[in-house]
C-alpha positions as CSV (number, residue, x, y, z in Angstrom):
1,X,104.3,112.6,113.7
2,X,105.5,113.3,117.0
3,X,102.7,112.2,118.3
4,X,102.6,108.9,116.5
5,X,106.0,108.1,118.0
6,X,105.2,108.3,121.2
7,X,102.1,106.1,120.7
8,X,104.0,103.9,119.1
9,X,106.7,103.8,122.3
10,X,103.7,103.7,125.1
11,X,101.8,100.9,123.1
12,X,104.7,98.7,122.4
13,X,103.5,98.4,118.5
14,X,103.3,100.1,115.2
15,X,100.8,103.3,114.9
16,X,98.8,101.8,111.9
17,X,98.2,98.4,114.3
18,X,97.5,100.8,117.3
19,X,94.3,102.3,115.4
20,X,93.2,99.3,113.9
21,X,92.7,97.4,117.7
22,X,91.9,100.6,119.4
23,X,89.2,102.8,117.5
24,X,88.8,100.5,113.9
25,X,88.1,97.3,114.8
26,X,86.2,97.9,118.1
27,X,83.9,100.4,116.2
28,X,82.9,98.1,113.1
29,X,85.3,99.9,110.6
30,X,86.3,96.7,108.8
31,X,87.9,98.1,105.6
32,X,89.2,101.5,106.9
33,X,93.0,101.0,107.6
34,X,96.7,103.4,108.2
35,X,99.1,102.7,105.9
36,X,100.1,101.2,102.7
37,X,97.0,99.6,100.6
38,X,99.2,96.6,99.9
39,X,96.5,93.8,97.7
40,X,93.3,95.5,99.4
41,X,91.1,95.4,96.0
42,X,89.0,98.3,97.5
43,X,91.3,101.2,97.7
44,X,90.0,104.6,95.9
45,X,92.0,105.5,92.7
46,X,92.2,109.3,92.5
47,X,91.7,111.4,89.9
48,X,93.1,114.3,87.8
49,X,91.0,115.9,85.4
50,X,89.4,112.7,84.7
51,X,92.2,110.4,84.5
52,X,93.5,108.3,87.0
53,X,97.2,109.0,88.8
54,X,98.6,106.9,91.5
55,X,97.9,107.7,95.2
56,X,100.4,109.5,97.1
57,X,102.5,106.4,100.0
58,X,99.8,105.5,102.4
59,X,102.4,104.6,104.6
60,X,102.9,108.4,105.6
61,X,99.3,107.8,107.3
62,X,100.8,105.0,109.1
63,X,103.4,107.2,110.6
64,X,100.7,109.9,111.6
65,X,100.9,112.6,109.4
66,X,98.1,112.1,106.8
């Protein structure tokens, strides 16, 4: 997380926007994403034991500790 922070003070943004211009986007990885799944349709449900349970926050990602 530490890390994250300081990213986030050097590039002047957020740490989820940081990845998506600097390593997503520039390498093709349209649907890949830090943070919270918001409306994306295309988000993987987990699974228990063959029934789905909700995700754990995505926005822990987002703050770089996922």
């Amino acid at each position: 997380m530490l890390l994250a922070h300081i990213v986030q003070r050097a590039a002047d943004c957020a740490y989820g926007d940081f990845l998506a211009d600097r390593f997503f986007e520039p390498l093709g990885m349209t649907s890949t994403f830090a943070g919270g799944g918001g409306s994306r349709s295309l988000v993987a449900t987990g699974h228990d034991q063959g029934k789905p349970v909700p995700s754990f926050e995505l926005d822990v990602v987002n703050m770089g500790a996922g």
